[in-house]
DODREN-35249 format. One record per residue (C-alpha): x, y, z; residue number from 1; residue in three letters. Coordinates in nm, 4 decimals. Example, Ala and Ser with C-alpha at 12.3 -4.5 7.8 and 13.67 -1.06 7.14 Angstrom:
2
PT         X         Y         Z    i   aa
PT    1.2300   -0.4500    0.7800    1  ALA
PT    1.3670   -0.1060    0.7140    2  SER
END
This chain:
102
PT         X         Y         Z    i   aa
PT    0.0000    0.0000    0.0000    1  UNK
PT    0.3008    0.2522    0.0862    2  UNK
PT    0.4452    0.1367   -0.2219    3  UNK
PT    0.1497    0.2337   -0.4280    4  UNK
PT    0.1173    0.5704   -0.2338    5  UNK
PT    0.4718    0.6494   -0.3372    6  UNK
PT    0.4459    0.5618   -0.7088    7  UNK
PT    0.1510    0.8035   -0.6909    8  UNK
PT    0.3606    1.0756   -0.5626    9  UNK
PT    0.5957    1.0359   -0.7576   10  UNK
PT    0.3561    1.0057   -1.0659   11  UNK
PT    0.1914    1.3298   -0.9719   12  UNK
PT    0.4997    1.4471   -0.9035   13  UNK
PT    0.6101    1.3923   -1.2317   14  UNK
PT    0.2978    1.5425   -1.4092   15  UNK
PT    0.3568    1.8423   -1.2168   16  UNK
PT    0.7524    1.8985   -1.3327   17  UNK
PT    0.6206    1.8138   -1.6737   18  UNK
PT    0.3509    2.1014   -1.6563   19  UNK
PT    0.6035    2.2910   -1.5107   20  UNK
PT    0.8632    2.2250   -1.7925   21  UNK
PT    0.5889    2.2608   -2.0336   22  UNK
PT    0.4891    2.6289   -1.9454   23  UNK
PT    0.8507    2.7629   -1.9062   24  UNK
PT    0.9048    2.6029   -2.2614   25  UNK
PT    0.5930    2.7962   -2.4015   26  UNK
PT    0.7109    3.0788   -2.2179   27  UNK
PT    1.0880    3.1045   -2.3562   28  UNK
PT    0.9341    3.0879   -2.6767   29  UNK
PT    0.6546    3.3393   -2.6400   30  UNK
PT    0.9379    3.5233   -2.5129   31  UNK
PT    1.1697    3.4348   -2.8085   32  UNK
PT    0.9060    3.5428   -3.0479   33  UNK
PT    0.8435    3.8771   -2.8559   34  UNK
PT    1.2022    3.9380   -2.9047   35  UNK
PT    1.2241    3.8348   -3.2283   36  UNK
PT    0.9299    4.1020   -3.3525   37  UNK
PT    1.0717    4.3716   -3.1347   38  UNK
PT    1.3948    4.2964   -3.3408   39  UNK
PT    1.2601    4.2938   -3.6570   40  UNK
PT    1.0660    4.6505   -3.5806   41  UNK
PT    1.4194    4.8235   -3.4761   42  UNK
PT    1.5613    4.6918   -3.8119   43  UNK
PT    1.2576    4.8128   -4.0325   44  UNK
PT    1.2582    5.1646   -3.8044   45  UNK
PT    1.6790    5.1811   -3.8905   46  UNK
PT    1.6253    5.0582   -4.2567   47  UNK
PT    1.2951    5.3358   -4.2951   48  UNK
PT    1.5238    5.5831   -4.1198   49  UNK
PT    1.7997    5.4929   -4.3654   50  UNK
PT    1.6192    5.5311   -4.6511   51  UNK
PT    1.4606    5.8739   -4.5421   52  UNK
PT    1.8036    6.0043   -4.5204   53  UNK
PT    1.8861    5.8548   -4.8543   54  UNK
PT    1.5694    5.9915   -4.9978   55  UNK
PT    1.6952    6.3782   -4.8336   56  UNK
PT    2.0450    6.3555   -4.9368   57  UNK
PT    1.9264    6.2818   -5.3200   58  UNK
PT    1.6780    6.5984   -5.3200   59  UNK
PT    1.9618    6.7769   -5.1413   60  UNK
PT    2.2001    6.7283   -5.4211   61  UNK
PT    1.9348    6.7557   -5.6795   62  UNK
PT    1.8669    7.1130   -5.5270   63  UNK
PT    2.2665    7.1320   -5.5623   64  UNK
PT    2.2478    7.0749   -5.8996   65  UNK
PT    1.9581    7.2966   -6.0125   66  UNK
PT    2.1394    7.5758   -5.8552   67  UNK
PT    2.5010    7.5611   -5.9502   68  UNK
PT    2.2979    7.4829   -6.3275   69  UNK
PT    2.0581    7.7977   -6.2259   70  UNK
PT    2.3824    8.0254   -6.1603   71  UNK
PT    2.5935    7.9420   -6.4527   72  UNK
PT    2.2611    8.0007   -6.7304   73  UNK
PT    2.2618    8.3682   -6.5216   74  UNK
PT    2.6590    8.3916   -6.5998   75  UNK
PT    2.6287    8.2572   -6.9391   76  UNK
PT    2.3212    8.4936   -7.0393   77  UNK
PT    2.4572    8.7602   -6.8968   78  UNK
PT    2.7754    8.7165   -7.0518   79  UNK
PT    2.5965    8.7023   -7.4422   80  UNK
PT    2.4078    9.0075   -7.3298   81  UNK
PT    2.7478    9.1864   -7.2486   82  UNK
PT    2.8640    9.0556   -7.5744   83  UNK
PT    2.5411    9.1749   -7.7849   84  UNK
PT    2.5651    9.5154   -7.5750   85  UNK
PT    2.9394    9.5281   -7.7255   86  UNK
PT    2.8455    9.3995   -8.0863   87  UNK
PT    2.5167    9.6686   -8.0996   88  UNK
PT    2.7340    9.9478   -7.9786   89  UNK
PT    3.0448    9.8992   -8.2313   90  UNK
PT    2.7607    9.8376   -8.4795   91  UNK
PT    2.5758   10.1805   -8.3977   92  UNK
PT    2.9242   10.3072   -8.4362   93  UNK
PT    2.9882   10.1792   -8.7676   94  UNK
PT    2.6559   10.3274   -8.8969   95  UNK
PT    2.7335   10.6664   -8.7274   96  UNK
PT    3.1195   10.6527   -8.9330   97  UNK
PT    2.9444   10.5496   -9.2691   98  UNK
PT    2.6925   10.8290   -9.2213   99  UNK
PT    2.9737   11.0436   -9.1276  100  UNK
PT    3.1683   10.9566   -9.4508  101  UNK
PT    2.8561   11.0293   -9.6719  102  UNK
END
C-alpha cells in the first residue's frame, strides 16, 4: 500500500515537473518570439530611417544641382548680353562713321 502511495507521488509528481517544464518552454518561446518582432521593428525603423536620409540627401544634391545649373545660365546669359551690348554698340558706331563719310 506505501508502495502504491509512493508511485503516486511520484507520478503526480512527475505530471507536475512536466507542466512545469511545459509552461517555461511555451514561455521562452513566447518570449523568443516577442524578441524576435521587437527585433525585426528596430531593423525596419533603422532601414525606414535609412532610406529617409537617402531619400533627403538625393533631393539635397538635386537642389545642388539645379542651382550651380541655375547660376551658370545667369553667368552665361549675362555674358551674351554683355557681348550683344558690345556687338550693338560697335555696330551703332559703324553706322554713325558710314553716315559720317557720306
Amino acid at each position: 500500500m506505501e508502495e502504491l502511495k509512493q508511485i503516486r507521488e511520484a507520478e503526480n509528481k512527475s505530471e507536475i515537473q512536466i507542466k512545469n517544464a511545459k509552461n517555461n518552454g511555451e514561455s521562452k518561446i513566447m518570449a523568443a518570439h516577442s524578441k524576435r518582432e521587437k527585433i525585426i521593428g528596430e531593423m525596419e525603423n533603422k532601414n525606414l530611417q535609412q532610406i529617409e536620409s537617402e531619400k533627403k540627401k538625393a533631393a539635397d544634391e538635386a537642389n545642388a544641382e539645379k542651382e550651380r545649373i541655375v547660376i551658370k545660365s545667369q553667368s552665361d546669359v549675362k555674358a551674351i548680353d554683355e557681348r550683344a551690348g558690345r556687338n550693338f554698340s560697335s555696330a551703332v558706331r559703324e553706322i554713325l562713321k558710314s553716315f559720317k563719310n557720306m
